[in-house]
C-alpha positions in Angstrom: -9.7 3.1 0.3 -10.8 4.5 3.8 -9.3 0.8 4.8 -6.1 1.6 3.7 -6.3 4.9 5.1 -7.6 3.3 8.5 -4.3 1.3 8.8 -1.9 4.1 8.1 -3.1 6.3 10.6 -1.9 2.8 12.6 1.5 2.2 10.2 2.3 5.7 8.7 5.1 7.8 9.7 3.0 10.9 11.5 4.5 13.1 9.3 4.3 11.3 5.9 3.5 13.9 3.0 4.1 12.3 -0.2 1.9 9.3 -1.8 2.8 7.1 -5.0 -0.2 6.0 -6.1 0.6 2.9 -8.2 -2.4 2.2 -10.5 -5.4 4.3 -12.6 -8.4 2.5 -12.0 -10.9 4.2 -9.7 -9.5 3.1 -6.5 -6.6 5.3 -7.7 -8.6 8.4 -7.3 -10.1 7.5 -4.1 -6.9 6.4 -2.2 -4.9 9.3 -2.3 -7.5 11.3 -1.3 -8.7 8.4 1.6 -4.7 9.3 3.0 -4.9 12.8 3.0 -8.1 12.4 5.8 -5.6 10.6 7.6 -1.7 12.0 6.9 -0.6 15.4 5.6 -0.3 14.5 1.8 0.8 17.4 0.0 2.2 15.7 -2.9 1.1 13.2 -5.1 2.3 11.2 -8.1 0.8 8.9 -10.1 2.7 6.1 -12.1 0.8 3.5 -14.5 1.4 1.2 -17.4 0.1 3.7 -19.8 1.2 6.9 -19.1 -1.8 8.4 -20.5 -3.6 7.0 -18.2 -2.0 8.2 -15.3 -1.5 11.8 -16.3 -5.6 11.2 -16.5 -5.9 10.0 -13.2 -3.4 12.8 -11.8 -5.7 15.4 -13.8 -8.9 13.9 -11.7 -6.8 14.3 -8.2 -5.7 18.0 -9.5 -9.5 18.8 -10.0 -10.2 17.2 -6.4 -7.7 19.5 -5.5 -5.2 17.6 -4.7 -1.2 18.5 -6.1 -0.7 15.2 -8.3 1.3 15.0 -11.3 2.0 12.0 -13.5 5.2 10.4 -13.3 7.0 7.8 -15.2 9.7 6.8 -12.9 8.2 4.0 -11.1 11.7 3.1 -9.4 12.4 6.8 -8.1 9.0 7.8 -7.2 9.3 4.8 -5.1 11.9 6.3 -3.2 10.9 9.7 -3.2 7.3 9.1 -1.9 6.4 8.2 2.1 3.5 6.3 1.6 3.4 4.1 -2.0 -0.2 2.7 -2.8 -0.8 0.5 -5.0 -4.2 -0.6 -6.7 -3.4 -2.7 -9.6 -4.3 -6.1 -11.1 -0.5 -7.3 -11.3 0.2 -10.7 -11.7 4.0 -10.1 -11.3 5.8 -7.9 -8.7 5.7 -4.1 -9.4 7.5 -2.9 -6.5 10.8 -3.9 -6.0 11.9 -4.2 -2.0 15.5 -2.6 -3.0 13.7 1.1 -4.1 12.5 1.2 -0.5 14.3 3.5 2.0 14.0 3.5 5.7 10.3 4.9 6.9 8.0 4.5 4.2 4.6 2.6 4.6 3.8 0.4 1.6 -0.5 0.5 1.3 -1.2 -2.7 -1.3 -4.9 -3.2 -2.5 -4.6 -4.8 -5.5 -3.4 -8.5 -5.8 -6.5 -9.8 -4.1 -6.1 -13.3 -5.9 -3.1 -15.8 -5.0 -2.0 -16.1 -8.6 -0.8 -12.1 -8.1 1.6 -10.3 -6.9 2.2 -6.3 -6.4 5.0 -6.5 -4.3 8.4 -8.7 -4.2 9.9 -10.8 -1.7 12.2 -8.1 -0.7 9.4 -6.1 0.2 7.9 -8.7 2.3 11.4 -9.1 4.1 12.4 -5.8 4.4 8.9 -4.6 5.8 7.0 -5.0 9.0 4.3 -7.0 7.7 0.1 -6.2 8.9 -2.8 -7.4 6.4 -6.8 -6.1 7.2 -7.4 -9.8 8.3 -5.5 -12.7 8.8 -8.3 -15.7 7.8 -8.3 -13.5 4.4 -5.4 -12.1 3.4 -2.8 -15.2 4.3 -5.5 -17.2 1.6 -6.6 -15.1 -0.9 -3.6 -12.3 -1.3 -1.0 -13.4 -3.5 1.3 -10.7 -2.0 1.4 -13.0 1.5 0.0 -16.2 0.6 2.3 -16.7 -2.1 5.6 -16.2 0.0 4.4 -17.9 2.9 4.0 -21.3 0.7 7.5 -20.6 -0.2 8.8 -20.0 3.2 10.1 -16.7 2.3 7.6 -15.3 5.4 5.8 -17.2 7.7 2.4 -16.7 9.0 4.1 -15.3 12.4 5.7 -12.7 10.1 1.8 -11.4 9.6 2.5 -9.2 13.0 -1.4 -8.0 13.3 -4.6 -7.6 11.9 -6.6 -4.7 10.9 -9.2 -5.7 13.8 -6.2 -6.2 16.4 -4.6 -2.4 15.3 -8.3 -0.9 16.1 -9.2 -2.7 18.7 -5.3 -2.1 20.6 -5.5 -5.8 20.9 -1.8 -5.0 19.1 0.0 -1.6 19.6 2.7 -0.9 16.7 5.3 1.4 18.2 6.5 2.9 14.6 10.5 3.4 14.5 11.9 6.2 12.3 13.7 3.7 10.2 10.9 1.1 10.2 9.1 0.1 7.0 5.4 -0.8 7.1 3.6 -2.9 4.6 -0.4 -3.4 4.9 -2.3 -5.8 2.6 -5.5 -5.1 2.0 -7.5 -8.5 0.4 -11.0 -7.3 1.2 -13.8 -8.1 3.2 -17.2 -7.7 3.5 -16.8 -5.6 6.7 -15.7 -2.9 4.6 -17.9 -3.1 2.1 -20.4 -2.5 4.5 
């Protein structure tokens, strides 16, 4: 999670106040509160295949303190939030590239294996594309691996690293209109 929240402070709009946190599982409960160190998150929802589930994990940020509600609009709480996490074990796209408007930062953790997916091609197209590292994430993360074998990206299309955000080895000059994606595979630097 503090990964994820690492990069947006890099690929978030300054101002971004509403997350869409896209799964239940336990990262779901630590990454909207790892964005909130990071952005002004006032708002949160939380969307998951069972509905139950996700009012339970918006229950658990409500207790942290955190104003979260369940939602289950995936397709409009796409568009509504500024910041869409998503921590799933998806094997097929769950976020569509057309929901996305102008200015949102896509945060995907989940899809850690090349035989899944969290996000579509569109997303991959529409966004401006940054991973937490390159010898990983391009190999492993069926979200960029996946369209790079099909030529829908190429590994160019990969603009920077976690490592080159930190280190300014790449500066990212955010646009109002532009929308980031970063892909999160893991590593054992952040375990650590």
């Amino acid at each position: 999670a503090c990964a994820s929240a690492l990069a947006a402070r890099y690929l978030a709009a300054e101002n971004a106040s509403k997350l869409l946190m896209i799964g239940t599982g336990v990262l779901g409960y630590h990454l909207p509160q790892a964005h909130a160190a990071v952005r002004p998150i006032t708002d949160v929802r939380v969307w998951g295949r069972n509905a139950a589930n996700a009012e339970k994990s918006a229950a658990a940020l409500r207790a942290a303190g955190m104003n979260a509600e369940m939602t289950e609009d995936l397709s409009s709480s796409v568009e509504w939030a500024d910041i869409v996490s998503a921590a799933t074990l998806a094997k097929e796209p769950i976020i569509n590239g057309n929901w996305l408007r102008p200015g949102q930062h896509v945060d995907l953790v989940g899809a850690f294996r090349p035989d899944m997916r969290e996000a579509d091609d569109t997303v991959l197209k529409r966004a401006r594309v940054f991973c937490d590292t390159k010898a990983g994430a391009m190999k492993e993360a069926g979200d960029l691996c996946d369209p790079i074998a099909r030529g829908v990206i190429s590994e160019q299309d990969v603009l920077a690293d976690l490592f080159e955000l930190s280190s300014g080895d790449y500066v990212f000059e955010r646009g109002a209109d532009d929308i980031t994606m970063f892909k999160s595979a893991g590593t054992a630097i952040e375990d650590l």
